[in-house]
C-alpha positions in Angstrom: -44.2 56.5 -54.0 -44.3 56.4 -50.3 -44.9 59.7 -49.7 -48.3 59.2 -52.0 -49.5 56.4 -49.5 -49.3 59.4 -47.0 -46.3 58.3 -45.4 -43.7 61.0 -44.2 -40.0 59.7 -46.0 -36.9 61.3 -44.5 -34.1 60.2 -47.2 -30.1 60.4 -46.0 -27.7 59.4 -48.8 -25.4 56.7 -46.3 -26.0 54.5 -43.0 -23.4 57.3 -41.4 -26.2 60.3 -42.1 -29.5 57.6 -41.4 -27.5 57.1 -37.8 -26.9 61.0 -37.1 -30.8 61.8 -38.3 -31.6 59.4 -35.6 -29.2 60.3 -32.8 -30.5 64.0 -33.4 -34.3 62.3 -32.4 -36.2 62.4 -35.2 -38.9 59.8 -34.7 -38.6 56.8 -37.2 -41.5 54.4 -37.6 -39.2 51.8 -39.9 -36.0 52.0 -41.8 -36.1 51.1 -45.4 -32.2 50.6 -46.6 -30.1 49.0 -49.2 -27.8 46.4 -48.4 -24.9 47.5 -50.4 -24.3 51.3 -49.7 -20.4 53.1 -49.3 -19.0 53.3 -46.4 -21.8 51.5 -43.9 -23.5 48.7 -45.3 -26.9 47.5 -44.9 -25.8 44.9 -42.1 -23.6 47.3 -40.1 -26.5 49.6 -40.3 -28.8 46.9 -39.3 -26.7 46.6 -36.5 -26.0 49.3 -34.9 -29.8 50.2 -35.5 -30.6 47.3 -33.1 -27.6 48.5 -30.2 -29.2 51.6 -29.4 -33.2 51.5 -31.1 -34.4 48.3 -31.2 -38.0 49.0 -31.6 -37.0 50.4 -34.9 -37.9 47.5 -37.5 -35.0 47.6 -40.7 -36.1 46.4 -44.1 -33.4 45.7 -46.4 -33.1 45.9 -50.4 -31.1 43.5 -51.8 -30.2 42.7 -55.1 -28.1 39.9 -54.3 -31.1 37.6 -53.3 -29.6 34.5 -52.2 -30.9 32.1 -49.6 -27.7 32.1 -47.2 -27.5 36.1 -47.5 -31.5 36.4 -46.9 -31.3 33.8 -44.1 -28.1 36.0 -42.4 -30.0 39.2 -42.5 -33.2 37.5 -40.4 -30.6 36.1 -38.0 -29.2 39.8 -37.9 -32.8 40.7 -36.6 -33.8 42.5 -39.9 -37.5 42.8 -40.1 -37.9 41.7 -43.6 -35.7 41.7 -46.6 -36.9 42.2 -50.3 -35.0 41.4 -53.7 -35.0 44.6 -55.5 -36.7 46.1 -58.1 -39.3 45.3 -55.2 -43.1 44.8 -56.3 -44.7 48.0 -55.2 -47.7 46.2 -53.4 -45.0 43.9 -51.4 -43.2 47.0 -50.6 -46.5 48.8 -49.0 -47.4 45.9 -47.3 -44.0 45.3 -45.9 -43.5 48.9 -44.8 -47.3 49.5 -43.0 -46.4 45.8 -41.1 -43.0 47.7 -40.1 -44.9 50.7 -39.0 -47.9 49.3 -37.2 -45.0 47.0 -35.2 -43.3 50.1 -33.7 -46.6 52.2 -33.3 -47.9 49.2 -31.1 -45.1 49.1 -28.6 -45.3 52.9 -29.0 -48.9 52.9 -28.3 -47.9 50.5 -25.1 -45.8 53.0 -24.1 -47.6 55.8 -24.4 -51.0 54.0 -22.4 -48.2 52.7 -19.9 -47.2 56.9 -19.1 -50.9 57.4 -19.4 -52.5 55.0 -17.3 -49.1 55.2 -14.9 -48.6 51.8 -15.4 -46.4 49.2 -14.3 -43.2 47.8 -16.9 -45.1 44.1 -16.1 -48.3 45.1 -17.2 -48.3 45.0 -21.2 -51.0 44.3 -23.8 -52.3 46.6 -26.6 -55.2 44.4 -27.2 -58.8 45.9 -27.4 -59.5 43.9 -24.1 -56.4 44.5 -22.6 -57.0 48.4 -22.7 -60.3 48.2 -21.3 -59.1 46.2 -18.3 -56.4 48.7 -17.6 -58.8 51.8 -17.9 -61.1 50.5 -15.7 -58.5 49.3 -13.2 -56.8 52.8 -13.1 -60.3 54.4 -12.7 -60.9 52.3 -9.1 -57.3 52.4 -8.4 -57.7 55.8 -6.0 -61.0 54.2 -4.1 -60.7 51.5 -1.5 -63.9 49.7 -3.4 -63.2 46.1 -3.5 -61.9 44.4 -6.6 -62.8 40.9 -7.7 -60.2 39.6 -10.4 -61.2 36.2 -12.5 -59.4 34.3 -15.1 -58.1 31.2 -15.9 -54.9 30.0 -14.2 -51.7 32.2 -15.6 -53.4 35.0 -17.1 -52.2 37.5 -14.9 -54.3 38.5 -12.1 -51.8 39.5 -9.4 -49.7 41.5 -12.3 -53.3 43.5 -12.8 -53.8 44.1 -8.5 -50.2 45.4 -8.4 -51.1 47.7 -10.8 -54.3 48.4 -9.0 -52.1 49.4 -5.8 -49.1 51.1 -8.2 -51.9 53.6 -9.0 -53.8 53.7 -6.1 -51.2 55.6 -3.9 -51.6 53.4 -1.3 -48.7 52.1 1.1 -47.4 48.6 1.0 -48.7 45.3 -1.4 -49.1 42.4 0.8 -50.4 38.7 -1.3 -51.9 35.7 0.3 -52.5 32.6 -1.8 -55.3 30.8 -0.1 -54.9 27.8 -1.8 -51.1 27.5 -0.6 -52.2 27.2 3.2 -53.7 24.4 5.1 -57.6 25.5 5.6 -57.0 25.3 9.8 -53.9 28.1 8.9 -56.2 30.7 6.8 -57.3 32.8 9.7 -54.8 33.2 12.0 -52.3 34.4 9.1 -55.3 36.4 8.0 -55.7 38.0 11.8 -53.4 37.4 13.8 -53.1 35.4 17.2 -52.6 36.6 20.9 -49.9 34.4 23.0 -52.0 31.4 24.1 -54.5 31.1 21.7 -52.9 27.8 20.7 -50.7 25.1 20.9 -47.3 27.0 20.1 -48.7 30.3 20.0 -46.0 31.6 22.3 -46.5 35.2 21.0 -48.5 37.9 19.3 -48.8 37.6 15.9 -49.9 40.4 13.3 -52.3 39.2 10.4 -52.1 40.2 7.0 -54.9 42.5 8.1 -53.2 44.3 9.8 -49.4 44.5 8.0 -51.5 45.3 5.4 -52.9 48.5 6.6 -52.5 51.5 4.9 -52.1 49.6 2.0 -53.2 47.1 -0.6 -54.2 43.0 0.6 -54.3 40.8 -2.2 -56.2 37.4 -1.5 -55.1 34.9 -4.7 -57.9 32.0 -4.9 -60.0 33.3 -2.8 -62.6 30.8 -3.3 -60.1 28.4 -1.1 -61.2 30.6 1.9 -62.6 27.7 4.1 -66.5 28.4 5.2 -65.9 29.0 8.9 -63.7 32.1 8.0 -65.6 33.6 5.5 -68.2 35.4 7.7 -65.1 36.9 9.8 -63.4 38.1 6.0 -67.0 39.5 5.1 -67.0 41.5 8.4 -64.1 43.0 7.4 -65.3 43.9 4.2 -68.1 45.7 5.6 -66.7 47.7 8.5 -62.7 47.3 8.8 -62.9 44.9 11.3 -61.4 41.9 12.8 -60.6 40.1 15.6 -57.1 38.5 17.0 -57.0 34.4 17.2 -57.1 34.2 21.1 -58.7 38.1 21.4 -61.7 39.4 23.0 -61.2 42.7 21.7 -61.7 43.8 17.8 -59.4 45.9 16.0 -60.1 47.9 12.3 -57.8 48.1 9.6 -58.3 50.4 6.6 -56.6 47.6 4.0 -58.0 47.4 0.5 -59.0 44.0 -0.3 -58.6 42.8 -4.2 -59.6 39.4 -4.4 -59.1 36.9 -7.8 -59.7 33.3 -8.5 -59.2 30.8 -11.5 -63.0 29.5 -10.6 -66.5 30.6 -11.2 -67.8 32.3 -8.2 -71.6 32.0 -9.4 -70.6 28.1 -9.7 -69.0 28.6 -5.9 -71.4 30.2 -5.1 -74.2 27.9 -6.3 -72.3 24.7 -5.0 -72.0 26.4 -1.5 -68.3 26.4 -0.9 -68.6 30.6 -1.4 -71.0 32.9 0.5 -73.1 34.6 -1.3 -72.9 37.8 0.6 -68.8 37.4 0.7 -69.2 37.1 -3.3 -71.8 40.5 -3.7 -69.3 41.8 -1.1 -65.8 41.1 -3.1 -67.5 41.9 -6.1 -68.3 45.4 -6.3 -65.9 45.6 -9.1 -64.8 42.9 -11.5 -62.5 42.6 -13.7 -62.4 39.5 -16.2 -58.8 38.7 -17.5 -59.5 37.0 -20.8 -57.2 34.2 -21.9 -54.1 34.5 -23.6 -55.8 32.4 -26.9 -58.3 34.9 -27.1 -55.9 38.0 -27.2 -52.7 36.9 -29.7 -52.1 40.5 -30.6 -50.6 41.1 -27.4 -48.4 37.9 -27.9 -45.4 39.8 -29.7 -45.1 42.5 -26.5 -45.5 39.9 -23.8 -42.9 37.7 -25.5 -40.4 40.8 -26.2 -41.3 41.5 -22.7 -40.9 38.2 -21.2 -37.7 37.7 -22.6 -35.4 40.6 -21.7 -36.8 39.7 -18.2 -35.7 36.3 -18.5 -32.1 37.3 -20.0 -31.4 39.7 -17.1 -33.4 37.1 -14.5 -30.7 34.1 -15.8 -27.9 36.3 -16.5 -28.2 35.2 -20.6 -27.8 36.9 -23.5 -31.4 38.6 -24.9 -32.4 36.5 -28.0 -34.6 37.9 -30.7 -38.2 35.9 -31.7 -37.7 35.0 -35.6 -40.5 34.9 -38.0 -41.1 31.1 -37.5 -40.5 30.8 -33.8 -43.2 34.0 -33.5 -45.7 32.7 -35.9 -46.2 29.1 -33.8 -46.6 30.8 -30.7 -49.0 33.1 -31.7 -50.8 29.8 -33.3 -50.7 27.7 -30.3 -53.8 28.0 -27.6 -51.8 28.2 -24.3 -54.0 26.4 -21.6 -51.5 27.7 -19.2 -51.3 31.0 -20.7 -48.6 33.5 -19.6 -47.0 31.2 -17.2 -47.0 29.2 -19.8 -45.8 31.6 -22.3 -42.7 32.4 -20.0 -41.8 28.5 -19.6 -41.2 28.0 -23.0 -39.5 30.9 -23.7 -37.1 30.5 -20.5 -36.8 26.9 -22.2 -35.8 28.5 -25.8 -34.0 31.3 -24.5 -31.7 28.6 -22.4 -31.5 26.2 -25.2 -31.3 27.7 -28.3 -28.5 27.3 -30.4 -27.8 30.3 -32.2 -27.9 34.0 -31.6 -31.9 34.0 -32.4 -35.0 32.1 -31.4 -36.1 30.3 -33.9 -39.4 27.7 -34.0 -36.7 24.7 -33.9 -35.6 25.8 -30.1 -39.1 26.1 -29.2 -40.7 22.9 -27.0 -42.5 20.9 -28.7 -45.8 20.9 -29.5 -44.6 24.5 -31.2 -41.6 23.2 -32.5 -44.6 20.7 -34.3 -46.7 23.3 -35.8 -44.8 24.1 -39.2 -45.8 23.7 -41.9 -48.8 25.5 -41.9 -47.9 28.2 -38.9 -45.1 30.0 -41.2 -47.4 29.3 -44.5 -50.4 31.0 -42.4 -47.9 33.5 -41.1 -46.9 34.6 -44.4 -50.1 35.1 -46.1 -51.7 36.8 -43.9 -48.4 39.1 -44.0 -48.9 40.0 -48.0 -52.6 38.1 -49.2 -51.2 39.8 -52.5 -48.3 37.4 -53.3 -48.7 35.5 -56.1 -48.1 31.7 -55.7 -44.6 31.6 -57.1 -43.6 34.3 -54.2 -45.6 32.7 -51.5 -43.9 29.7 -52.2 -40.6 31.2 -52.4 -41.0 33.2 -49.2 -42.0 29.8 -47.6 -39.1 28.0 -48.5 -36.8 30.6 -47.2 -38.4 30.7 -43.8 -38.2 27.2 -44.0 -34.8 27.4 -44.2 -34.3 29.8 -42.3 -35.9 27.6 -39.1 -33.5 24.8 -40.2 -30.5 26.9 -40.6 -30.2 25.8 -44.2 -30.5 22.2 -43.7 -31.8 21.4 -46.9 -32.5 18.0 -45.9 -34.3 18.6 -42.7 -36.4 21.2 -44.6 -37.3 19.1 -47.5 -38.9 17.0 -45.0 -40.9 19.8 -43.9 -41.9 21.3 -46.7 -43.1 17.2 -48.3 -41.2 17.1 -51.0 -37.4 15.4 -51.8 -33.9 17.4 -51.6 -34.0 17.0 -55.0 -37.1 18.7 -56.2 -35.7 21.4 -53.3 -32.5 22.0 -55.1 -34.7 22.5 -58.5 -36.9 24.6 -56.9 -33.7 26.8 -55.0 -32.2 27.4 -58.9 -35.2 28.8 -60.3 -35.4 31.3 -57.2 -33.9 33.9 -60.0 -30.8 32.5 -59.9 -30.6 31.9 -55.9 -28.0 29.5 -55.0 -29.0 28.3 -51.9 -27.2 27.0 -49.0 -24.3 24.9 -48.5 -25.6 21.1 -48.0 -25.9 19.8 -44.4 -26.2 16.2 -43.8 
């Protein structure tokens, strides 16, 4: 049936011979398995799929369809589960979301190799990819690069990839807002001994350490007035003068330049020059905002959290369904900052072996109902109404970890009516009562 939708199946007979296809690297978009099966079962399967090729999604077959076994495989990190004889529509739909999952971190991969990028930089988006070709195309000139976007969306991740392609020597950053306005030039030149109160020695400006290499000026809008003529001088001929010196020196630094502001509004209010701005921005680069982009959500928070787990020393916790769904619903004013806050949060205080939307912060731990509802449509618009609704229960469930009275709450109606509802699941028992 599979094979007529144009998929290619490889078929083993056990877990044992599915393991040895893939140890002998045979590339595998998804695994479809049974749960019961001689010798390794489903779950063993499941897990040692997810010990050594965890980009591999696993869609199990279960005949025994009950909540509590449904609910163990998600925790397990199974993709999906579905109650067998499977409808065939659910099952195509179910395997192509399986296999567009591991062709888009694939695809990631692959434009990462291409595009010699570095392991921060990740986004598959439409955007995202255009941002990356055009800053691998400037990467080997020393043209100047103007990055904007709102606060947290990445701009210093994007110049570091700039320089990691550029072949240049050494990355040297200066946040302009972070220094008083009377420190901005001499950290940006450099002093003689004299110059000033204190300056009882020479003093190398990012200028200079910078030569050979890449300078990175974050906010530079903050620049105050009385230094931007020296910074555009530099721009147009490599040089600059010491704090305190009557002779100029050159430097052959790359300037990349972002902001979180406007600079035609800067401009036009007077606190940028206008010849600094049409001298920064020879080539700009717009990082869109994470709200704008929620494909890449999924990557950056797989991303985000192995680098947290190995940042904190804690244990890598999958996303589930739930948790997944209300982050990719929520706006994120802060954006990836933001995106790594909560999840350094959930990943610190969560309290099982998964994330699910109940150790998110709120708002996100706020947005069900609708987020897994939404979530789950959009997965299969196919399902009928008594599936959707039996779907939603379970990931309702699932996020309370089969508190039947907490997700009766959720899900508006009384335990009751959820215990009705549970026994005409086709025979489903449901989950042990929590108080």
């Amino acid at each position: 049936m599979l094979e007529a939708d144009g998929w290619a199946v490889s078929q083993t007979d056990s877990g044992d011979a599915a393991i040895l296809r893939l140890e002998e690297g045979v590339e595998i978009d998804a695994i479809l398995t049974d749960l019961m099966m001689p010798g390794m079962d489903g779950r063993a399967l499941l897990g040692r799929v997810h010990e050594r090729w965890a980009e591999i999604p696993v869609i199990i077959l279960t005949a025994h369809g009950s909540v509590d076994s449904a609910v163990g495989l998600l925790h397990a990190g199974a993709f999906d589960y579905l109650t067998k004889p499977p409808k065939l529509e659910e099952l195509r739909i179910t395997v192509r979301r399986a296999v567009e999952s591991t062709q888009t971190k694939r695809e990631l991969a692959r434009l990462r190799r291409r595009l010699r990028l570095p392991e921060d930089v990740v986004g598959v988006s439409r955007q995202m990819r255009a941002i990356f070709d055009t800053a691998i195309r400037v990467a080997p000139s020393t043209t100047p690069v103007l990055i904007t976007g709102e606060t947290g969306t990445g701009k210093e991740v994007v110049a570091r990839a700039i320089h990691a392609a550029s072949g240049r020597d050494g990355f040297v950053a200066l946040n302009c807002a972070a220094l008083p306005p009377s420190l901005v030039e001499s950290e940006l030149f450099g002093f003689r001994r004299g110059a000033f109160t204190d300056a009882n020695r020479d003093h190398a400006g990012l200028v200079e350490v910078a030569a050979n290499g890449t300078l990175f000026l974050d906010e530079v809008a903050e620049v105050p007035l009385a230094v931007q003529p020296k910074l555009l001088r530099f721009l147009q001929d490599g040089e600059y003068r010491r704090l305190g010196d009557a002779q100029s020196q050159t430097s052959d630094a790359r300037l990349i330049a972002a902001t979180n502001r406007d600079p035609s509004e800067e401009v036009a209010s007077g606190r940028l020059r206008e010849d600094l701005y049409y001298r920064l921005n020879v080539v700009h680069i717009e990082l869109p905002p994470l709200r704008e982009r929620p494909v890449d959500i999924p990557a950056l928070a797989e991303h985000l959290l192995r680098r947290l787990s190995e940042r904190y020393q804690l244990e890598y916790a999958a996303l589930m369904p739930d948790a997944l769904a209300a982050l990719m619903a929520h706006q994120w004013p802060g954006n990836i900052r933001e995106l790594e806050n909560v999840l350094a949060r959930s990943l610190a205080l969560r309290t099982g072996s998964t994330i699910t939307q109940r150790d998110l912060p709120p708002p996100l731990s706020a947005i069900a109902p609708a987020g897994p509802g939404a979530a789950l449509f959009e997965e299969n618009p196919t399902l009928t109404l008594e599936d959707l609704e039996r779907r939603y229960i379970l990931r309702v469930l699932e996020a309370t970890r089969g508190n039947k009275l907490k997700a009766a709450e959720i899900l508006g109606i009384d335990r009751s009516t959820l215990h009705r509802k549970l026994k005409q699941m086709r025979g489903l028992p449901g989950l042990p009562l929590h108080s």
